[in-house]
Every structure is written in C-alpha cells, then in structure tokens.
C-alpha positions in Angstrom: -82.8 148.3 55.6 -84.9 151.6 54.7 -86.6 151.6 51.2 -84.5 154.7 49.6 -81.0 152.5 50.8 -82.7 149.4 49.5 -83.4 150.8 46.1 -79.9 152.4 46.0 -78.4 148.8 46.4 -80.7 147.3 43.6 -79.6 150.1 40.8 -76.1 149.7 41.7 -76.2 145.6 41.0 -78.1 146.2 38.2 -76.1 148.6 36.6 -72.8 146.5 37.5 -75.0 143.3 36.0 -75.6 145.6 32.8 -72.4 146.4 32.6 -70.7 142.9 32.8 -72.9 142.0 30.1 -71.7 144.6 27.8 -68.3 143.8 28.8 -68.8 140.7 27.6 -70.8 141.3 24.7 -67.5 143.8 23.4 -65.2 141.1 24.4 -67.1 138.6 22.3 -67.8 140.9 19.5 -63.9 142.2 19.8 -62.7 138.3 19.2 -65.0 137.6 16.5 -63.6 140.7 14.4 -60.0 139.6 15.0 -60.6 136.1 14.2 -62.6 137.7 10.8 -59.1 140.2 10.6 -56.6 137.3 11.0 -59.0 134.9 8.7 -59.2 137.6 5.6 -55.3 138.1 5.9 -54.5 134.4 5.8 -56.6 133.7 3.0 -54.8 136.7 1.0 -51.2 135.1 2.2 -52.7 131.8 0.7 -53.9 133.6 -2.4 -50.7 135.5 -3.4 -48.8 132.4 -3.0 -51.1 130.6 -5.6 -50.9 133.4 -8.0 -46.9 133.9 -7.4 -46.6 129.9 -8.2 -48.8 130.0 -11.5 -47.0 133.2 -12.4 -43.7 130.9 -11.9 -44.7 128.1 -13.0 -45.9 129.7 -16.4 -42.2 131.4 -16.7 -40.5 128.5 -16.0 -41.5 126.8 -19.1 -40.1 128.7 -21.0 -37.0 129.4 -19.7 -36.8 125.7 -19.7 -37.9 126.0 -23.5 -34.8 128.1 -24.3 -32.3 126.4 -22.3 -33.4 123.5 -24.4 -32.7 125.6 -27.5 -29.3 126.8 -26.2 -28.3 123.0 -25.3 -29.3 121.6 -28.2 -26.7 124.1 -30.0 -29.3 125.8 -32.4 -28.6 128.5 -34.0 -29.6 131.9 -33.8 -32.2 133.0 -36.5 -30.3 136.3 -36.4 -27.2 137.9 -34.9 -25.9 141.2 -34.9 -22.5 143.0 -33.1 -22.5 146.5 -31.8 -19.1 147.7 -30.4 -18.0 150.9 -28.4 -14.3 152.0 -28.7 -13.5 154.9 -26.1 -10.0 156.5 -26.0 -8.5 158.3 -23.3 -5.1 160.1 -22.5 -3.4 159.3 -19.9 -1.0 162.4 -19.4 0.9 161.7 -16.2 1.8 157.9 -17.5 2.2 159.5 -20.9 0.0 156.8 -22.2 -3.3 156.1 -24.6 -6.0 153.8 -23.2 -8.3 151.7 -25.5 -11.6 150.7 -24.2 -13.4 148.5 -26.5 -16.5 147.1 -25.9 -18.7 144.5 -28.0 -22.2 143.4 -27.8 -23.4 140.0 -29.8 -26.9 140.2 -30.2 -28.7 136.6 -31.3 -32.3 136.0 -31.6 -34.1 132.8 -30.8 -38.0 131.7 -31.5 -39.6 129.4 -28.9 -42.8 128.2 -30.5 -44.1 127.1 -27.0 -46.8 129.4 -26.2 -49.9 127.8 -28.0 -50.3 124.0 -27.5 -50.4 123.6 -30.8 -47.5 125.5 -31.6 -49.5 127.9 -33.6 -47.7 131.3 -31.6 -43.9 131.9 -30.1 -42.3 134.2 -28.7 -38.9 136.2 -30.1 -36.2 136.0 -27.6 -33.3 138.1 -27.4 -29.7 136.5 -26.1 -26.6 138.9 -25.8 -23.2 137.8 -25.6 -20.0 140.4 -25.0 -16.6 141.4 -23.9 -14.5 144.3 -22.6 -11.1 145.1 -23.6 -8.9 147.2 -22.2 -5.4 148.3 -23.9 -2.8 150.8 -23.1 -0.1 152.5 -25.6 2.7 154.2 -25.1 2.5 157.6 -26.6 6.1 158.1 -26.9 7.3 155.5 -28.8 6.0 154.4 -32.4 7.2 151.4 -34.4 8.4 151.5 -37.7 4.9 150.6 -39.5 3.2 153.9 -37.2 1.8 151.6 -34.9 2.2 152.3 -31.1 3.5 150.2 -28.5 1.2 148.1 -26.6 2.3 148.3 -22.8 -0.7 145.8 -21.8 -4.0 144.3 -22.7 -6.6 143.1 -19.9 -9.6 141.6 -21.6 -12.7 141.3 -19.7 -16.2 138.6 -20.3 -19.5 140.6 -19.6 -22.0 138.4 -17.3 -25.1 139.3 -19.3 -27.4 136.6 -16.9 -29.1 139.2 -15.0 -29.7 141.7 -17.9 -31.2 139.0 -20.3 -33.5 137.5 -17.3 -35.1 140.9 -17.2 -35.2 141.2 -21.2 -36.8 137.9 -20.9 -39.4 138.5 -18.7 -39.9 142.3 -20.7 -41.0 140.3 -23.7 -42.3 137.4 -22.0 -44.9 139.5 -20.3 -45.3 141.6 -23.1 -46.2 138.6 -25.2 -48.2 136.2 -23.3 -50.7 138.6 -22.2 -52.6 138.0 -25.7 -52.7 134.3 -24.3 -56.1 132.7 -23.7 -56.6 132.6 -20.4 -57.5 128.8 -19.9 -54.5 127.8 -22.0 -51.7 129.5 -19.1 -53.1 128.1 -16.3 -56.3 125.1 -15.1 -58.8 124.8 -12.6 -56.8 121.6 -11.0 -53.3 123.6 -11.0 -55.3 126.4 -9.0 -57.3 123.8 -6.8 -54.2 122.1 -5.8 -52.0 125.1 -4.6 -55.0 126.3 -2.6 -55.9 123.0 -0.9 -51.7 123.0 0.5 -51.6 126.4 1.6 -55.3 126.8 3.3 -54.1 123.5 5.0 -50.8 124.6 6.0 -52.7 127.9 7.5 -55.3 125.7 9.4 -58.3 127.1 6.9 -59.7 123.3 6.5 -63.2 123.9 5.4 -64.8 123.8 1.6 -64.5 126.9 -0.3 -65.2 128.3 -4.5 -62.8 130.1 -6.6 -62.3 131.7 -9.7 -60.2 133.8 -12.2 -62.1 137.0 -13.3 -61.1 139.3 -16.0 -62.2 142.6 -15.3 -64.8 140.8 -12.5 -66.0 138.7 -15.7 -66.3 135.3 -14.9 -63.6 133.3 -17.3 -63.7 129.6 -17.7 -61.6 129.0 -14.5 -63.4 128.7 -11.8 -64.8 126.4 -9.5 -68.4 124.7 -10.1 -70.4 126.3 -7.4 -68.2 130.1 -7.1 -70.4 133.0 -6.8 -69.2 136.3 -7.4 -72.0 137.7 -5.4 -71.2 136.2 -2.3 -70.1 138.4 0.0 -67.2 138.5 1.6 -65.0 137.3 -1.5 -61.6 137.8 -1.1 -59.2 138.7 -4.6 -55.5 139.6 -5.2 -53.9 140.1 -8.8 -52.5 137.1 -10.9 -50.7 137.2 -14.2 -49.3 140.5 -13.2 -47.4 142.4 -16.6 -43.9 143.9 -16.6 -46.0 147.4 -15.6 -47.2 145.9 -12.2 -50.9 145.6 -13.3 -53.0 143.0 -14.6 -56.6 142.4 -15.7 -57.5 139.2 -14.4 -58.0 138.8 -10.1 -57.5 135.3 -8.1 -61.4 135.6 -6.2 -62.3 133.3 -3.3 -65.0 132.9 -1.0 -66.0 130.2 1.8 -69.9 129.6 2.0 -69.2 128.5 5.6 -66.8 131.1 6.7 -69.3 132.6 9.8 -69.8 129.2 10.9 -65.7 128.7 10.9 -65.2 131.5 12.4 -67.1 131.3 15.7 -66.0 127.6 15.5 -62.5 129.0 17.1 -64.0 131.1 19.6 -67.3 129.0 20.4 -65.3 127.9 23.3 -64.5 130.7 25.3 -67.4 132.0 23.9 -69.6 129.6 25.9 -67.9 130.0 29.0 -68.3 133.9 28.7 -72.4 133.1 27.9 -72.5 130.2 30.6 -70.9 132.4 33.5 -73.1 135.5 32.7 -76.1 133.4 33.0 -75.2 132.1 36.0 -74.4 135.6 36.8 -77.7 136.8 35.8 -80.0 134.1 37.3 -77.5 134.7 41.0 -78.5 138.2 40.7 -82.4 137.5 40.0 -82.6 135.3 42.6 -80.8 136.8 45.3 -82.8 140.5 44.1 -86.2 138.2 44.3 -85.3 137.0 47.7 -84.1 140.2 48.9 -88.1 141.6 47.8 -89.7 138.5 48.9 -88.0 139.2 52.0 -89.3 142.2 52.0 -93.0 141.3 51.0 -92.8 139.2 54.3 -91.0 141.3 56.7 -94.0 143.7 56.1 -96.8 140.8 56.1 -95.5 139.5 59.6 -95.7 143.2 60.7 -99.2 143.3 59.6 -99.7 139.6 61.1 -98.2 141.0 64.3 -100.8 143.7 64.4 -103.8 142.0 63.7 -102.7 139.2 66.2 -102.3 141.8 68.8 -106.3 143.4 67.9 -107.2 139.4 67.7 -105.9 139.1 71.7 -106.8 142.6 72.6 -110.2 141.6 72.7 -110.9 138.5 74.9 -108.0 139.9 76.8 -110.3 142.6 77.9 -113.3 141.0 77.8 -111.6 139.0 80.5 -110.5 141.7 82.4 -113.7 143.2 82.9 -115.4 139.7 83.3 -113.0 139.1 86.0 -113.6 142.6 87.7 -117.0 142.4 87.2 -117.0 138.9 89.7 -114.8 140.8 92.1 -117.8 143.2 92.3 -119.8 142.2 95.5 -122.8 142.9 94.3 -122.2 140.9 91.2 -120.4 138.3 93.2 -123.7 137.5 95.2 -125.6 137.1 92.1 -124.9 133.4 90.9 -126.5 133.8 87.3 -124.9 136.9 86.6 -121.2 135.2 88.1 -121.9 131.9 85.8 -122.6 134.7 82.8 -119.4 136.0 83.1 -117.3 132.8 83.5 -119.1 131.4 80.6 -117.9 134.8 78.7 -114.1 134.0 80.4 -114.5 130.7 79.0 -115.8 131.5 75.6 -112.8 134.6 74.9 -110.1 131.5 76.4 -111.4 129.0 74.0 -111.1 131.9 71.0 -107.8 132.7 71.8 -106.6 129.0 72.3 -108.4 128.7 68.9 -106.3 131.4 67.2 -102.8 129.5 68.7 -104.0 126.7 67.5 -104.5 128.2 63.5 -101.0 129.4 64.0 -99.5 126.2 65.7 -101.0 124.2 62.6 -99.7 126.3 60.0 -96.0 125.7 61.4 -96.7 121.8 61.4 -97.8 121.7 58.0 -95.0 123.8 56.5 -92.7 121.9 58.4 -94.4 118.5 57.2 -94.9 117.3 60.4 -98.5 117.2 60.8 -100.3 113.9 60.8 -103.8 113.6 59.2 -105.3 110.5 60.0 -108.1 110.1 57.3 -111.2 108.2 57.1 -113.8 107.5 54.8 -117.0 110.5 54.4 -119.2 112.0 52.6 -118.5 115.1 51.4 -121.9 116.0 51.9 -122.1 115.5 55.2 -118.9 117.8 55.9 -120.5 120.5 54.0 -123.5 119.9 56.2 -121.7 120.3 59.5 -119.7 123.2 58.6 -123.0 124.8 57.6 -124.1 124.4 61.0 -120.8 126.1 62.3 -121.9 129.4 60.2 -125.7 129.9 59.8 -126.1 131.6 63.0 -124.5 134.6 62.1 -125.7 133.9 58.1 -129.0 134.3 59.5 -128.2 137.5 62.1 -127.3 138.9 59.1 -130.7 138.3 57.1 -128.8 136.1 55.0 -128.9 132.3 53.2 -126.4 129.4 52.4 -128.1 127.0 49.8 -127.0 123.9 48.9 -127.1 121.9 45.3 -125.9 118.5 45.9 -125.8 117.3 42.1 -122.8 114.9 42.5 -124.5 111.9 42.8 -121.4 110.2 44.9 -119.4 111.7 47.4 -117.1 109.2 49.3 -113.8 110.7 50.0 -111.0 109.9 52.0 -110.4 112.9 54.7 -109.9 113.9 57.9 -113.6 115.3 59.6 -112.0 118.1 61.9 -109.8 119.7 59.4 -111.8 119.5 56.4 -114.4 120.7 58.1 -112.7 123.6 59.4 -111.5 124.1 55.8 -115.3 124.6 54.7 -115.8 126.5 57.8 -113.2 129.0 57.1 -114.1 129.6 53.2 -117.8 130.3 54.6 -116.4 132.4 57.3 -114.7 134.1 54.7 -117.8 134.5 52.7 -119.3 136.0 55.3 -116.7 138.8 56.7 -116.3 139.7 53.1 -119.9 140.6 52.2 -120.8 144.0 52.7 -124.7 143.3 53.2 -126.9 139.9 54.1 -124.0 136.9 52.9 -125.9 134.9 49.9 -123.7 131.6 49.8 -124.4 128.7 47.3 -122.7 125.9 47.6 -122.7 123.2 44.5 -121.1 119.3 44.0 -121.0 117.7 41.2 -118.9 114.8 40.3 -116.4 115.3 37.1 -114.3 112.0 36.3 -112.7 110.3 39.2 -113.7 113.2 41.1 -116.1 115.5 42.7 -116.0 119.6 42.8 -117.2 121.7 45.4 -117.6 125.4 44.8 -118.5 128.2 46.7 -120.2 130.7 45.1 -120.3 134.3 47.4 -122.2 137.9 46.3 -119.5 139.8 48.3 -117.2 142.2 47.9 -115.0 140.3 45.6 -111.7 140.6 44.5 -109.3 141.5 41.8 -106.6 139.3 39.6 -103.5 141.0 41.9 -105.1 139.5 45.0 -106.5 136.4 43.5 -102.8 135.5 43.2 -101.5 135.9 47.0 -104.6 134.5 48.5 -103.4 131.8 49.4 -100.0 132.7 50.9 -99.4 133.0 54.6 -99.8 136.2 56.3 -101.5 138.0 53.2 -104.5 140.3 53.7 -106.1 142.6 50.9 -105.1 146.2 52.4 -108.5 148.5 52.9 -107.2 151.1 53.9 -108.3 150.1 57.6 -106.3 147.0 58.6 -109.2 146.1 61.1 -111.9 146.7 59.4 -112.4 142.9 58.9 -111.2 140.4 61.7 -108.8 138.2 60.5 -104.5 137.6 60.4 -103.9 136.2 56.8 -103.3 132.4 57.7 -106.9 131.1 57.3 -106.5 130.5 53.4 -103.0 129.7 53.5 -104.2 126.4 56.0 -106.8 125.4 53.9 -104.5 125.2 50.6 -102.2 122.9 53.3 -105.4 120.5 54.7 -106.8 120.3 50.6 -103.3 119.3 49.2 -102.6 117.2 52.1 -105.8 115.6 51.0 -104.5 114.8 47.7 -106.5 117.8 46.1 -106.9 121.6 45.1 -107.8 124.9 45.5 -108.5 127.5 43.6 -111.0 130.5 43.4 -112.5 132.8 40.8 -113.3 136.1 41.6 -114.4 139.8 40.0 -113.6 143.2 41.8 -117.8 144.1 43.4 -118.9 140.9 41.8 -118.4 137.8 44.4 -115.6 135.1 44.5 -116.3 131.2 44.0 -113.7 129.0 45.9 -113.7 125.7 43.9 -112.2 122.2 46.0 -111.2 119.0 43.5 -110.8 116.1 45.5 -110.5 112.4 44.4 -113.3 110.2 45.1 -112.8 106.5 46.4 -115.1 103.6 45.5 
C-alpha cells in the first residue's frame, strides 16, 4: 500500500470514528433533554393536581357548611321576591298569554371561614317558578274577568346558577383569608407524595407556596427558591382566572434522577464506542507499526546484502587468485588466500548465526545453560575481542573495577558477546580514536556495569528504538557504518534472559553509556 492511499484510508476511519462519536454524543444529549422535557411536564401534571385538590377541598367545606344550614331548616336572614309578568296576544287563537315569572331570593351566613368563627361569608340561595296561563279574549265573565283556557306551571332548577353565585362570592371572599389558615404543609405533602409516586418521580424533593415569589409560611424545611430548575403552577385561583400565590417545587437530586433512566443505555453507547475507539487505535497502530517494519526489514535486507557482498568477493578474487599459476605455485601466497577464504566464511557464518539467534530467542526457544563467573573476567575477555582495532585507531578501553563482588550466574559465550557488541558499538560509532571506560560497582543485591563512550552519541528519538530489531539511526548514507540493526536488539534478549537489564544514556555529539543490572549470587 503507497503512502498517499495509506493516509487516505487513515482520515477516512478517523473521520467515520469522529463521527460515530458525535452521533453518540447527540443521541445521548437528545435522551437526556427528553427525559428533562417528559420529567418537567410530569411534575407540572403532579402539581396542578395538588392545587386543583386544595382548591376543592377548600370549596367543599363550605358547600358542606350550607347544606348543613339548609338541612337543619334555618332560616334565611333575609328574603326578597322579584316577579316578571309578560303578556302576549295570540291573534290567530284569539287568545291572551300570561307569562309570570317569580324569583325568591334568601340569604344565608356561614361563619366557617376563620377557625374561630370570627369571619363568614353571605350566601345567596334563589328559589322560583314559571307560570304560564292562556285567556280567551272573546269571552268575559260576569265580574270582567276572562276565561282561563289553561294554566301550565313550571319549577325553575336554580342548582347550576347558584353553584356559580357560590363560587362568585366564595372566591371573592376568601381571598382576604390568611394563607396558612386555607390550606397546611401536611395536606400539600401528602397530595404530592401520591401523585409523584403514581408518575414514578420517587426521589426527595422541597416545596412551597409563594405569594408574589414571597416565601409564606407553607413550605417545606429545606425549599430554596433559588434553586434552579423550580417548577410552579397557580393555586387558589379567583373567579377572574388569576391568583397571587404559585405551588413552587424543586428536586435537589433531579440531574442525578434523570441520567438514572438513561444510565443504561447510556453505558452501552460509552462502553461500545470505547471499544470502538481502542479497535480503531490498535488496528491504526498496527497498520503503522507494520509499516515501521516493512521499511526496517527493507533496510535489513540491504545492509545484509552489503554485509555478504563483501566476503563474497573477497572470495571470489581469493579463489581466482589460487587459480592463477603463478600464484598457485607460490605455497605462502596460496595458504594467504585460503586463510582470507576462511576468515570472510567464518564472518558470514557469524552474521547467520546473529540472525538465527535472534529468531530463537523471540521465539523462546533458545536454551542458555548458565554457570557461575565473574563478571570481571567477561569484561576482560571481551576486551580482548576489541583492543586490536581500539588500538589501530589510537584509542583506549579503561577499566574501574570498584564492585568489590562480581559472581553472577551467566552463560560465558553470549554474555560475552553481549560486551563484545556494546564495545563494537562504541567503536563504529566514534568518529575519532574510541575512549571507552568501563565501571562496576555493586548497588544492593546487585552489580552495574556501564559503558561510558566519547562518540558520536545519540538523541532521545533514537534512545527509544535502540533496542528493537532491525532499527538503525538513518545518516543519510545507510553504509556508512557496518552493521544490520539486530546487534542491540540480542543483547536486550541475552541480558533479560539473564534475569537483568539494559538501558543506555546518551546526548546528541556527547557519547552514550550503556548500563547492565544483573543479580549477584552468593
């Protein structure tokens, strides 16, 4: 897959990723503002019941005061008739018609309104009838009266029309009533507590009655008016539709109540976009990391083939040069060359080998067989490995033993080919004569061996891949220094296979220090 495809793919999937996330960030969002919708219009539902039952309630009593009145048989305080006579002729029947019509006004006092019967309230009853009476126009008795044909006499039903005188003056009345005499904290509590219940609203909550938003003395003990949301509606409401004083309620735990009944889809949503998310991250990581390697193992594949280039022709021409007959007859010259032949094999079968090893112990499968040394003694033989070419290049390892014991449990050939290859290291990356010190000291249970370089050095970026397989510092010239990025990468292997680790310190044209912690055994 080409770079520009590549990086077309990976803003696509992040885009869609974004986009699911927003998705569900709306959808979430969309559910808590209906659930906050549906919530506020059940509490109002809740709340005009409770003022439509007080507002009853209240009314109730006295219409159940004056019915008591009425059954009792008391008289009215006052009385009064008003009667309406209409005549009309009928000219086709040749007939007068007699509407009369009488009204019975009595007035009753219910001394209910105060609890001390201090106040009442005037209430108007109306009784009345209808007659109707037809006379014949043509005929007239002796005493100038005329004859009545009929007479249909009719009760008025005056229910309806003194309910709403009632209620006129009722309303009219009681709205000079101290509020904490029509109506108590418990009556209040107790509608609200059935109806939020009925409406599944079971959590604690404050009220309170306000007069113009002026606390009065019904309300709750902890109601704040300031807490926001509070949700009102009118009680007490006069015979013009308005009213002073507001029903107020607010829940202190309402948020939490509300994402109570959409916490669980609401975790499902979170727990699947996360799983989303960290999919997506680690397939995109592996898909880079794939990368990353695909491009080491070409740069592997290139120094391996300069590694082999080499004793490949150096053979060649050995091997022609014996072929020569003039060399051929020259037996030092002829041992010279297979001694070069043998030299080139033994690096190449060297190189395999560095390879072969890594596989093994990434696969697990390679099987140290350890012994008791001194650590000492393997810095000393790795020294040996190195201090030709140390001292071609007018250079010096020093050593500063001050760990006074050094016993560890470890494998001779491949720890010394660790040392060997951070020295070698040391060496190709050191620009003039290599200065090496190497110091032990003993910390704990264990001892510490670094390797302190004056080369070339190397920033925190690098410092970080190191020790990966395959990874070399780019140069600009991938040859400049010999080399295929799996030296490092074996000795993290060989030092954690010895129970112990590696790590190095290092500053861009400053020198690196390779430090190695291993346990110590008694």
């Amino acid at each position: 897959m080409n770079k520009k495809l590549f990086s077309v793919l990976v803003i696509l999937m992040s885009l869609s990723l974004i986009g699911i996330i927003f998705v569900q960030a709306y959808y979430i969002n969309y559910s808590l503002e209906t659930k906050e919708d549906q919530f506020a219009f059940n509490v109002k539902k809740v709340l005009s019941y409770a003022s439509s039952e007080v507002a009853d309630i209240e009314y109730s009593k006295y219409v159940i005061a004056l019915n008591a009145l009425i059954a009792r048989g008391q008289e009215p305080d006052t009385s009064a008739i008003r009667s309406i006579r209409v005549y009309k002729q009928n000219k086709d029947a040749d007939q007068i018609i007699v509407y009369d019509t009488g009204v019975k006004e009595e007035n009753y006092t219910i001394p209910v309104l105060q609890n001390d019967g201090s106040d009442s309230l005037n209430f108007k009853k109306f009784k009345g009838k209808t007659t109707q009476q037809a006379y014949s126009s043509a005929g007239i008795d002796g005493q100038g009266i005329p004859n009545l044909e009929y007479s249909l006499t009719k009760v008025l039903n005056m229910d309806r029309l003194q309910k709403a005188t009632f209620e006129a003056q009722y309303k009219a009345e009681i709205q000079n009533t101290p509020i904490e005499e029509r109506v108590s904290v418990p009556m209040i509590q107790r509608l609200l507590d059935h109806k939020l219940k009925e409406n599944n609203i079971d959590i604690a909550y404050e009220f309170a009655i306000l007069n113009d938003k002026l606390p009065t003395a019904i309300q709750s003990s902890h109601f704040e008016a300031s807490l926001v949301p509070t949700i009102g509606v009118p009680i007490f409401i006069d015979e013009n539709g308005a009213s002073n004083y507001g029903l107020f309620i607010n829940f202190p735990k309402r948020k939490r109540f509300i994402m109570s009944s959409i916490i669980g889809i609401t975790s499902l949503s979170v727990l699947f976009t996360i799983i989303i998310i960290i999919a997506y991250t680690s397939a995109l990581y592996q898909l880079i990391q794939q990368r990353k390697i695909s491009q080491m193992k070409s740069d592997f594949i290139n120094n391996m083939t300069h590694e082999f280039k080499t004793p490949i022709a150096t053979i060649n021409l050995a091997l022609d040069a014996i072929r020569n007959p003039k060399i051929f007859q020259h037996e030092d010259k002829v041992k010279n060359y297979l001694s070069m032949i043998k030299e080139e094999n033994k690096r190449m079968n060297a190189q395999v080998e560095n390879v072969l090893r890594i596989s093994q112990l990434q696969k697990k499968q390679l099987l140290i067989s350890k012994d008791r040394l001194k650590l000492h003694d393997l810095i000393f033989d790795a020294i040996t490995h190195v201090e030709l070419i140390v001292e071609d290049r007018k250079g010096y390892i020093k050593t500063h033993f001050k760990a006074s014991k050094s016993s560890i449990l470890a494998n001779s050939t491949y720890f010394t080919n660790v040392i060997v290859n951070i020295l070698d290291n040391a060496v190709k990356y050191t620009n003039g004569p290599p200065k090496i010190d190497i110091t032990t000291e003993n910390v704990g249970n264990n001892i510490v061996m670094l390797v302190e370089d004056q080369g070339i050095g190397m920033n925190k970026a690098v410092q970080k891949r190191i020790f990966e397989e395959f990874y070399r510092e780019h140069t600009g010239n991938v040859h400049n220094v010999k080399g295929h990025g799996l030296g490092l990468a074996n000795v993290k292997r060989i030092v954690e296979n010895h129970q112990g680790t590696v790590t190095v310190e290092s500053e861009k044209g400053k020198g690196s220090t390779f430090i190695i912690k291993l346990p110590l055994i008694a």
